[in-house]
N, CA, C and O atoms as CSV, one atom per row, in Angstrom:
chain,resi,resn,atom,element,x,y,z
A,1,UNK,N,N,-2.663,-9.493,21.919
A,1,UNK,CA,C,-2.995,-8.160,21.501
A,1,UNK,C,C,-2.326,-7.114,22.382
A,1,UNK,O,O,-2.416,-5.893,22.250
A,2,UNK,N,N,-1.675,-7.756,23.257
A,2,UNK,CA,C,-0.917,-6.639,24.254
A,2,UNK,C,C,0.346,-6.191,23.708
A,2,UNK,O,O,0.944,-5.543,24.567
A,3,UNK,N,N,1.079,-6.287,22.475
A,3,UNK,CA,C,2.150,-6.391,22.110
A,3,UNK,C,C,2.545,-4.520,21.596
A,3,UNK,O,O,3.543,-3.886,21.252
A,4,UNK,N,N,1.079,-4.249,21.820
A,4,UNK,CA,C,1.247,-2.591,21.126
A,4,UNK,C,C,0.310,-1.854,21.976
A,4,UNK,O,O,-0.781,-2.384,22.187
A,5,UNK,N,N,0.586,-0.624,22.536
A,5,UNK,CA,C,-0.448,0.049,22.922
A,5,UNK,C,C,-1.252,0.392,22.306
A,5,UNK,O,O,-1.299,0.286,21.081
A,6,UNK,N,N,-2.786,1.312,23.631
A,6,UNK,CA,C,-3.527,1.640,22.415
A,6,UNK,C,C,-3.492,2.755,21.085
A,6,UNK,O,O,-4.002,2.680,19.967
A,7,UNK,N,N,-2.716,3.734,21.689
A,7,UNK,CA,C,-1.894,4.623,20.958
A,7,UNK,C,C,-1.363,4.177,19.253
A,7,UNK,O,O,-1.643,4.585,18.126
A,8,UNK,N,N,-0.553,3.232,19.770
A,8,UNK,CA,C,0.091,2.485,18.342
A,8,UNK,C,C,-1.393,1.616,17.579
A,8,UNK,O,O,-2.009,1.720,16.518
A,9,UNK,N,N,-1.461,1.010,18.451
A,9,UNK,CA,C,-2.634,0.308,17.360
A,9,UNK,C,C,-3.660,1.470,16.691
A,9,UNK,O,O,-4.222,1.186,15.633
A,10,UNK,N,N,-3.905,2.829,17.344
A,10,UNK,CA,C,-4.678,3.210,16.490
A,10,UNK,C,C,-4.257,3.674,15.438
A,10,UNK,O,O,-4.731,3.690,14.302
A,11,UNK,N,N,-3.298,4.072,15.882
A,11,UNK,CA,C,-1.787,4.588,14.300
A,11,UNK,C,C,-1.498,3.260,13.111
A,11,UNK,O,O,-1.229,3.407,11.919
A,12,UNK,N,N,-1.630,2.143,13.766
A,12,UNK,CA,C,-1.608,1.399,12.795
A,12,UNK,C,C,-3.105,0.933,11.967
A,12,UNK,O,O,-3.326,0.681,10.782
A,13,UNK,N,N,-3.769,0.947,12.879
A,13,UNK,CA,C,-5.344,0.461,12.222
A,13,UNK,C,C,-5.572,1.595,11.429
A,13,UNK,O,O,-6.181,1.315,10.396
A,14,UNK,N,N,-5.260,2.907,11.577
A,14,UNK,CA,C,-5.896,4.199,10.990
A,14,UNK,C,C,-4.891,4.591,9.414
A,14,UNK,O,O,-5.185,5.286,8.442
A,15,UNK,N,N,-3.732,3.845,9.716
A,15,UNK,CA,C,-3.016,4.095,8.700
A,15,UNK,C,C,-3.160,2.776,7.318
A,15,UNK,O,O,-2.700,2.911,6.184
A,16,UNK,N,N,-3.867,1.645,7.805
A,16,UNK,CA,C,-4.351,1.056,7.125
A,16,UNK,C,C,-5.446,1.347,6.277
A,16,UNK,O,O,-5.442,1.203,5.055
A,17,UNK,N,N,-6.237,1.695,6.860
A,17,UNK,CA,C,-8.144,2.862,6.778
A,17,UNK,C,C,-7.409,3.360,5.609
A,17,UNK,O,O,-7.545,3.023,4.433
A,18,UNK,N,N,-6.353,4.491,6.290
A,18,UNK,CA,C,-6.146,5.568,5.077
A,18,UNK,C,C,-5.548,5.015,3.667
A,18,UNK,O,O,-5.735,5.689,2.653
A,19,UNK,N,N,-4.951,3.995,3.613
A,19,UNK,CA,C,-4.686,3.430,2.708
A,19,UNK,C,C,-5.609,2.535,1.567
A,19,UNK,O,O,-5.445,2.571,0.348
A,20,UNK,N,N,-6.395,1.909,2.144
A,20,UNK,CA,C,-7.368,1.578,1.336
A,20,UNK,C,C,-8.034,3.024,0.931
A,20,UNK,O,O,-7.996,3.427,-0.232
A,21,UNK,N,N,-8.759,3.904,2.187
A,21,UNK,CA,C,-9.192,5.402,1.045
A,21,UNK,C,C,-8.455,5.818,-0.176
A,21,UNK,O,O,-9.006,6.111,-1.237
A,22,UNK,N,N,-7.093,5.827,0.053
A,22,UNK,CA,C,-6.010,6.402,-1.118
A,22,UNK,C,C,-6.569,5.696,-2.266
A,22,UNK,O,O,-7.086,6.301,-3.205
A,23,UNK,N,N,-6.431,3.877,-2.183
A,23,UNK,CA,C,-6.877,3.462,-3.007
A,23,UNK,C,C,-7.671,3.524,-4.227
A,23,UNK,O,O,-7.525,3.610,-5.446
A,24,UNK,N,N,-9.035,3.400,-2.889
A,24,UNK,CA,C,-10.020,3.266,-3.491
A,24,UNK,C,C,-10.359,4.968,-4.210
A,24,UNK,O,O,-11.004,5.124,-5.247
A,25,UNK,N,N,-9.776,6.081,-3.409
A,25,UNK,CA,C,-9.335,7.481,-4.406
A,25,UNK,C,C,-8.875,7.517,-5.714
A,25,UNK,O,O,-9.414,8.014,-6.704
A,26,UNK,N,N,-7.317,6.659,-5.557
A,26,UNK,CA,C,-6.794,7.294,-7.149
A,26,UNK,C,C,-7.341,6.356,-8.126
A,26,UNK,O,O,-7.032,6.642,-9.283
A,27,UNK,N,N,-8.089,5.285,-7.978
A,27,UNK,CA,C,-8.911,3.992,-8.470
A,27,UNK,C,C,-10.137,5.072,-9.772
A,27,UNK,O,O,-10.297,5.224,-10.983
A,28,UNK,N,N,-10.614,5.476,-8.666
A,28,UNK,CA,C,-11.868,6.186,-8.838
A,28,UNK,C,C,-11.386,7.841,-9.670
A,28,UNK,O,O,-12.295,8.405,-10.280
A,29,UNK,N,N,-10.181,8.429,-9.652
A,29,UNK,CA,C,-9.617,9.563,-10.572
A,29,UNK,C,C,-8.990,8.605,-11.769
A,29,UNK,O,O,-9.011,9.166,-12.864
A,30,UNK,N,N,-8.725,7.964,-11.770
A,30,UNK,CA,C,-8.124,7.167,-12.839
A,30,UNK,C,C,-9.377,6.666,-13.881
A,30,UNK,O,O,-9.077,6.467,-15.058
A,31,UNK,N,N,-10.607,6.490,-13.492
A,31,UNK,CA,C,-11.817,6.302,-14.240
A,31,UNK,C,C,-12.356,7.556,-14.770
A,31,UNK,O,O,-12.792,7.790,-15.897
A,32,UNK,N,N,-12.207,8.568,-13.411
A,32,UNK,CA,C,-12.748,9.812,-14.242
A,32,UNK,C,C,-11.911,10.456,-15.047
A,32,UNK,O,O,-12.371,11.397,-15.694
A,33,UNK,N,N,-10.645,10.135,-15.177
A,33,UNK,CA,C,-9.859,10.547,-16.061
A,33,UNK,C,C,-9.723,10.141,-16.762
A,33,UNK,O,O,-9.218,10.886,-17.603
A,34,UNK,N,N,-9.886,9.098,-17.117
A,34,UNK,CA,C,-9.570,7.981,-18.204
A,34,UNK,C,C,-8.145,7.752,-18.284
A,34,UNK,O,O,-7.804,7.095,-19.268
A,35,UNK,N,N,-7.199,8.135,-17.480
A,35,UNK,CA,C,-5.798,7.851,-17.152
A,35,UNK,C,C,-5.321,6.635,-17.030
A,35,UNK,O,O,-4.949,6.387,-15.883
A,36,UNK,N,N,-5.187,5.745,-17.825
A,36,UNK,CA,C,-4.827,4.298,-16.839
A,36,UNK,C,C,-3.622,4.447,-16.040
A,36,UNK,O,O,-3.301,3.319,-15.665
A,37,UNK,N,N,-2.975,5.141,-15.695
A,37,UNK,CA,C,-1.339,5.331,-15.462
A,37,UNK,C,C,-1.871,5.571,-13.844
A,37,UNK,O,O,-1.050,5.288,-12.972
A,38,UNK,N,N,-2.853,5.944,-13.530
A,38,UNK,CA,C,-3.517,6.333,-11.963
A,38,UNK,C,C,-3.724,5.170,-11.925
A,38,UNK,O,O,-3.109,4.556,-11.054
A,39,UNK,N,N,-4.803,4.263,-12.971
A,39,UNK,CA,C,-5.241,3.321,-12.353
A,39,UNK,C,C,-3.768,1.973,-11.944
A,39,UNK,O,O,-3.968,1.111,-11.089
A,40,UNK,N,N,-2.813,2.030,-12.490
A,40,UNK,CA,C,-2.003,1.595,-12.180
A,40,UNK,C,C,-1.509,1.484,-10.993
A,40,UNK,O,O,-1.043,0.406,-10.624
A,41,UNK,N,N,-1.528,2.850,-9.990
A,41,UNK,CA,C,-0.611,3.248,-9.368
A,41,UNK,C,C,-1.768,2.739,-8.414
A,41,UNK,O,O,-1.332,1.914,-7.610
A,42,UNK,N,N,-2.705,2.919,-8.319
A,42,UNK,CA,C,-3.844,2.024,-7.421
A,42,UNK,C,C,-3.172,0.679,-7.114
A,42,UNK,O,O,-2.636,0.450,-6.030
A,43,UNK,N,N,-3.230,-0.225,-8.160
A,43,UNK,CA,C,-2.897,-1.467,-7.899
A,43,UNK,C,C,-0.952,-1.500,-7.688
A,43,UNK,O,O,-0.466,-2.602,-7.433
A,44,UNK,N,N,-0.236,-0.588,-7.779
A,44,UNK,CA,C,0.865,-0.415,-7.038
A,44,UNK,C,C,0.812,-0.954,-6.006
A,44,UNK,O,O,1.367,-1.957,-5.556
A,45,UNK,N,N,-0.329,0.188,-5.370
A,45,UNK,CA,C,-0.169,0.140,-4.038
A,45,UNK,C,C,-0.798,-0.911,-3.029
A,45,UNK,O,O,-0.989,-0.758,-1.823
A,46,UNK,N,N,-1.069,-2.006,-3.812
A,46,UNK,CA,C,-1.752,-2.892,-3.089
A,46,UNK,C,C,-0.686,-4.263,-2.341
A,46,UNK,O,O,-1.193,-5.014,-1.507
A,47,UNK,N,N,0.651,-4.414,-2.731
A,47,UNK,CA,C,1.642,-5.112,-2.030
A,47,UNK,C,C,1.775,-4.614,-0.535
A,47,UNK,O,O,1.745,-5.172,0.562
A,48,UNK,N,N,1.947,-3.209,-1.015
A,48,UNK,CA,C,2.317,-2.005,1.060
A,48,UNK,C,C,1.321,-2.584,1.742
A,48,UNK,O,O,1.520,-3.241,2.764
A,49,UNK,N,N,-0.149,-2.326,1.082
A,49,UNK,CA,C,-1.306,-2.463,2.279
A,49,UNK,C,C,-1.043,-4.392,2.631
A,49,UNK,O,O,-0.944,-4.759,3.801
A,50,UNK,N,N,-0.985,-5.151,1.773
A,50,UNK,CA,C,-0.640,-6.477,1.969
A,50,UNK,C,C,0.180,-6.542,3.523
A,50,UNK,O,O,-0.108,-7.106,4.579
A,51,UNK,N,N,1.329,-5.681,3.098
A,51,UNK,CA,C,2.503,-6.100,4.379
A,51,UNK,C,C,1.961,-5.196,5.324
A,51,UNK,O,O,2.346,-5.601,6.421
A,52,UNK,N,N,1.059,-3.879,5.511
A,52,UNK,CA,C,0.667,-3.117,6.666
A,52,UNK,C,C,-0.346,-4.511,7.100
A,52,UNK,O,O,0.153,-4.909,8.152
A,53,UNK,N,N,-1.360,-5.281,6.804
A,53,UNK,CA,C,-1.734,-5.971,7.396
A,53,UNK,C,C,-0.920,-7.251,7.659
A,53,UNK,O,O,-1.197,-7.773,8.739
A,54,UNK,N,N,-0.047,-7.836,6.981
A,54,UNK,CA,C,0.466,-8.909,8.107
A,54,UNK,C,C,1.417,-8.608,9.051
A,54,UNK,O,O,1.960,-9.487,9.721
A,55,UNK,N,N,1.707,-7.229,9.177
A,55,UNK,CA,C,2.223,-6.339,10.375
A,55,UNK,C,C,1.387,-6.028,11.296
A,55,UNK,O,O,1.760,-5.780,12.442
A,56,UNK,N,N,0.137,-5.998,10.921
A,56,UNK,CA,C,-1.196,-5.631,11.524
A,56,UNK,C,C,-1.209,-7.244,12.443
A,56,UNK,O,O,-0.798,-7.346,13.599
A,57,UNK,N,N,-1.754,-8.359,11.652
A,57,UNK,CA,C,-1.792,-9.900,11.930
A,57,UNK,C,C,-0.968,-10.041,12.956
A,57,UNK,O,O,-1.522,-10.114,14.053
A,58,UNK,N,N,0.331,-10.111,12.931
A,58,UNK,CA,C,1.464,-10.165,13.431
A,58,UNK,C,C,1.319,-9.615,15.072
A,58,UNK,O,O,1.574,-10.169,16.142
A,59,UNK,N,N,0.916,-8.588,14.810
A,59,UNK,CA,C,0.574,-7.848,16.841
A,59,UNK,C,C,-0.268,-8.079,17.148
A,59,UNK,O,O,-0.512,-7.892,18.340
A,60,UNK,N,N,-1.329,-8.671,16.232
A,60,UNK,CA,C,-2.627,-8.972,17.308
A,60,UNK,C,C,-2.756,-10.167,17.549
A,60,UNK,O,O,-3.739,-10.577,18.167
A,61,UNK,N,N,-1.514,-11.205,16.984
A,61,UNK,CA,C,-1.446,-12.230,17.901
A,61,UNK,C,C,-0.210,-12.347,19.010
A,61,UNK,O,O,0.289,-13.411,19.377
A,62,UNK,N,N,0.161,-11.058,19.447
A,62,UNK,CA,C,1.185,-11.030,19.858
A,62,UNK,C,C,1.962,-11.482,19.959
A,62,UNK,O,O,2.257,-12.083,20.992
A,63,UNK,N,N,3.082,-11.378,18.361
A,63,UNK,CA,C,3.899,-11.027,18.176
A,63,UNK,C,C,4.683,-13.271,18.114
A,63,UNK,O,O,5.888,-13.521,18.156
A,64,UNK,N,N,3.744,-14.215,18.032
A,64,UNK,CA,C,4.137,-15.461,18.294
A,64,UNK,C,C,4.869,-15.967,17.411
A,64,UNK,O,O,4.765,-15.449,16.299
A,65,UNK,N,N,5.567,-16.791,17.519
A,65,UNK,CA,C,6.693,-17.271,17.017
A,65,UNK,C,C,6.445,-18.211,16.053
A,65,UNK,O,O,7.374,-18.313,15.252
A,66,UNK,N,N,5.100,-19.251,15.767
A,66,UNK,CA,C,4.765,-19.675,14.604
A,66,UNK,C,C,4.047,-18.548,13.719
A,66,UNK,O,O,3.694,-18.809,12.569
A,67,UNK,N,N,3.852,-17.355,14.261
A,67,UNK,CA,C,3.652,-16.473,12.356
A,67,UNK,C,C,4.734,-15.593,12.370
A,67,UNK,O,O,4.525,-14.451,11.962
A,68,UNK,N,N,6.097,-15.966,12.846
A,68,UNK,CA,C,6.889,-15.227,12.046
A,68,UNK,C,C,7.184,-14.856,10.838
A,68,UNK,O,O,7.902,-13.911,10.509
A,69,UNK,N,N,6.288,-16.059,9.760
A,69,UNK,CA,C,6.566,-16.214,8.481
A,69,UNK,C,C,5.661,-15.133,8.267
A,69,UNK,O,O,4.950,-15.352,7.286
A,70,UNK,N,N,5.448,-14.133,8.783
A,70,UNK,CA,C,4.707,-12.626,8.099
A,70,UNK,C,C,5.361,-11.710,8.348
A,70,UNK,O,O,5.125,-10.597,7.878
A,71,UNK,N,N,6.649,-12.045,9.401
A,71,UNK,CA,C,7.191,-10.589,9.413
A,71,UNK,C,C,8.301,-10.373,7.715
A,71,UNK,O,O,8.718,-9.299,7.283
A,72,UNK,N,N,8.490,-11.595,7.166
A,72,UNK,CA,C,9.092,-12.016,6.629
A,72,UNK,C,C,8.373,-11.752,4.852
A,72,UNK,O,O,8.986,-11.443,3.830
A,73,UNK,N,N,6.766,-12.042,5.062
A,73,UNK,CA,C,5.840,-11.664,3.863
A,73,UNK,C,C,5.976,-10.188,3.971
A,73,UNK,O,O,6.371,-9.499,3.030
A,74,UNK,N,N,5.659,-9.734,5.084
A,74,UNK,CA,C,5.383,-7.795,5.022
A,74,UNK,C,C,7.125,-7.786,4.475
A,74,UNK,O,O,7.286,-7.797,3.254
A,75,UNK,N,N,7.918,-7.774,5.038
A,75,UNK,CA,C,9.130,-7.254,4.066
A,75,UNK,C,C,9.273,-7.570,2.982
A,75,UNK,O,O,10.060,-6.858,2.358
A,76,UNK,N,N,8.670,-8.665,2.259
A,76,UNK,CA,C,8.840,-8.786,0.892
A,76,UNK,C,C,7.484,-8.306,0.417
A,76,UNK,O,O,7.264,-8.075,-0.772
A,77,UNK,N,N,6.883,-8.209,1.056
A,77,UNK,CA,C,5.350,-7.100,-0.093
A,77,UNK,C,C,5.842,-5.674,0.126
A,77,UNK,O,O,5.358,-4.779,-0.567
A,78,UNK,N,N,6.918,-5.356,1.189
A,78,UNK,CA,C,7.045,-3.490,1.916
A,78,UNK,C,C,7.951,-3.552,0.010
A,78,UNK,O,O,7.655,-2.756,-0.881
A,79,UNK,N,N,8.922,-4.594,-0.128
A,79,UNK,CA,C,10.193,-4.161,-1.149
A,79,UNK,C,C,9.325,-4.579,-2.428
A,79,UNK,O,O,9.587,-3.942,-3.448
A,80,UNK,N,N,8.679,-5.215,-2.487
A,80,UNK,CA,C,7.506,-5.354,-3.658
A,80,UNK,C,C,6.575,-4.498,-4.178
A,80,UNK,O,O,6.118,-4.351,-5.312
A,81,UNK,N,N,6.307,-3.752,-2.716
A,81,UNK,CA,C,5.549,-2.543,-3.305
A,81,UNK,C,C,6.612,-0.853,-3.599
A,81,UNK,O,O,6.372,0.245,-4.101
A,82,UNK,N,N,7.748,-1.488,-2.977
A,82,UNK,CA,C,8.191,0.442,-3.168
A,82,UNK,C,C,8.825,0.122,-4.626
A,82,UNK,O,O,9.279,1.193,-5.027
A,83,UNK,N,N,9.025,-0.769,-5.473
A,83,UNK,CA,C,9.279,-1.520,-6.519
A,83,UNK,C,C,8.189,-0.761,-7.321
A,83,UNK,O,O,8.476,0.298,-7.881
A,84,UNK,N,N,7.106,-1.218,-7.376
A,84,UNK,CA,C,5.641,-0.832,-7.647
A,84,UNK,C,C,5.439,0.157,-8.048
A,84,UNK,O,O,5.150,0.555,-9.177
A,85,UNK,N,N,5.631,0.780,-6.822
A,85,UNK,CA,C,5.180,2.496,-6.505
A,85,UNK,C,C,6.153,3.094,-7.491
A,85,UNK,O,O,5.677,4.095,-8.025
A,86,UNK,N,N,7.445,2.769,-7.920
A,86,UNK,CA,C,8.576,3.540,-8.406
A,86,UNK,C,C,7.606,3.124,-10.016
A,86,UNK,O,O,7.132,4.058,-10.663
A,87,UNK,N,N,7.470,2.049,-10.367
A,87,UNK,CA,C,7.243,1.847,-11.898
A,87,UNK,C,C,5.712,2.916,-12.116
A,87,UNK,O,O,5.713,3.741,-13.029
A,88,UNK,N,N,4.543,2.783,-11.234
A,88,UNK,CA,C,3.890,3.465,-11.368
A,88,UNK,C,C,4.263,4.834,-11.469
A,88,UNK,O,O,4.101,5.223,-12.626
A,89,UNK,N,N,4.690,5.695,-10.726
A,89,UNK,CA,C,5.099,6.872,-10.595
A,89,UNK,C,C,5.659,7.141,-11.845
A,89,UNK,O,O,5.261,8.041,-12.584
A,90,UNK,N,N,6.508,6.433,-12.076
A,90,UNK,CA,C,7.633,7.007,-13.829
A,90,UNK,C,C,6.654,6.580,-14.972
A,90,UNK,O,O,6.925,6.875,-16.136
A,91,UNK,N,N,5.383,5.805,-14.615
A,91,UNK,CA,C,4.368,5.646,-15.885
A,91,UNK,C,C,3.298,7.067,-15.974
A,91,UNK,O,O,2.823,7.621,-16.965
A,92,UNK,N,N,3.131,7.422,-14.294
A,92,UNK,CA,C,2.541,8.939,-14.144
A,92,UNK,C,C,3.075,9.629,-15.323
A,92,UNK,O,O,2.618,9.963,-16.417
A,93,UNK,N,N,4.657,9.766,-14.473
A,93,UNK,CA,C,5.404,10.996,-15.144
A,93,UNK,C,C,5.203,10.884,-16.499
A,93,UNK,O,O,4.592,11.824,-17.007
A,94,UNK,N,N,5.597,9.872,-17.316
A,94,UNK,CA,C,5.750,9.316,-18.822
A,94,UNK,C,C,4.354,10.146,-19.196
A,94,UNK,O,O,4.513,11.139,-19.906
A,95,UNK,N,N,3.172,9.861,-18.829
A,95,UNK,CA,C,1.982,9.473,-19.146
A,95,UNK,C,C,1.493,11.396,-19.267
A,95,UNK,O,O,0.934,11.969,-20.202
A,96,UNK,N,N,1.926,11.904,-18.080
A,96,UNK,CA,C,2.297,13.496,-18.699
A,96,UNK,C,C,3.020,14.400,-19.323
A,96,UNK,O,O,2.761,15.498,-19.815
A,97,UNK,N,N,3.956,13.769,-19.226
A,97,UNK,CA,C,4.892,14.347,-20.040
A,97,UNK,C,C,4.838,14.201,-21.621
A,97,UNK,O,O,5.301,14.951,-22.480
A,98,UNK,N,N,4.089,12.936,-21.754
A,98,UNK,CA,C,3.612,12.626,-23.161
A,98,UNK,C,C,2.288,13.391,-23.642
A,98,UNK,O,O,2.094,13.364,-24.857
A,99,UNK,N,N,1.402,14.034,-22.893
A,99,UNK,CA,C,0.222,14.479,-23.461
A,99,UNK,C,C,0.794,16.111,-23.144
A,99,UNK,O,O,0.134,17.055,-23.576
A,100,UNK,N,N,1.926,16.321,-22.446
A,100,UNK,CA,C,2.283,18.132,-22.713
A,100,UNK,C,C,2.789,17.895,-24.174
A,100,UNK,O,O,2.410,18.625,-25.091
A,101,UNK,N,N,3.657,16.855,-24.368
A,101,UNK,CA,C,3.928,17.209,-25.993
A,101,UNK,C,C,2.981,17.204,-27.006
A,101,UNK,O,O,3.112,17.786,-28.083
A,102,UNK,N,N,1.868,16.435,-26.598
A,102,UNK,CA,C,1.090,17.032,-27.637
A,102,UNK,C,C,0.608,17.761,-28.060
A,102,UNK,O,O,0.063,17.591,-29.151
């Protein structure tokens, strides 16, 4: 656990926090809206938080050489989710741009 100060770890633990809030936020506007295109973008975002925690995993066993195989998962959930995030986002856009024309 020495692999990060306490500084960084709280930046990382807190930026995790905030991510599940986001979540569990646009989760919860996507119901009151009846939008599914939010609720989408919820489950977008659930690859990023995947790889913020085995980035998380990763330093608090400092940093050992049998779980490298997570620095390796977080980069393929980081490119899995900005993947994600892009299809959600253009289903946003779609999803308004279709009810101004109506």
């Amino acid at each position: 656990m020495h692999a990060l100060s306490i500084p960084t770890w709280i930046i990382h633990i807190s930026s995790v926090i905030e991510w599940i809030a986001a979540i569990w936020s646009i989760w919860t506007y996507s119901e009151v809206s009846g939008n599914r295109a939010w609720w989408a973008l919820s489950v977008a975002m659930l690859p990023a938080l995947i790889g913020a925690m085995c980035a998380c995993t990763w330093h608090f066993f400092d940093n050992l050489e049998s779980l490298e195989w997570l620095v390796t998962l977080q980069a393929t959930m980081t490119m899995l989710g900005n993947f994600t995030l892009l299809v959600a986002g253009w289903w946003i856009w779609r999803s308004v741009r279709q009810k101004a024309q109506s």
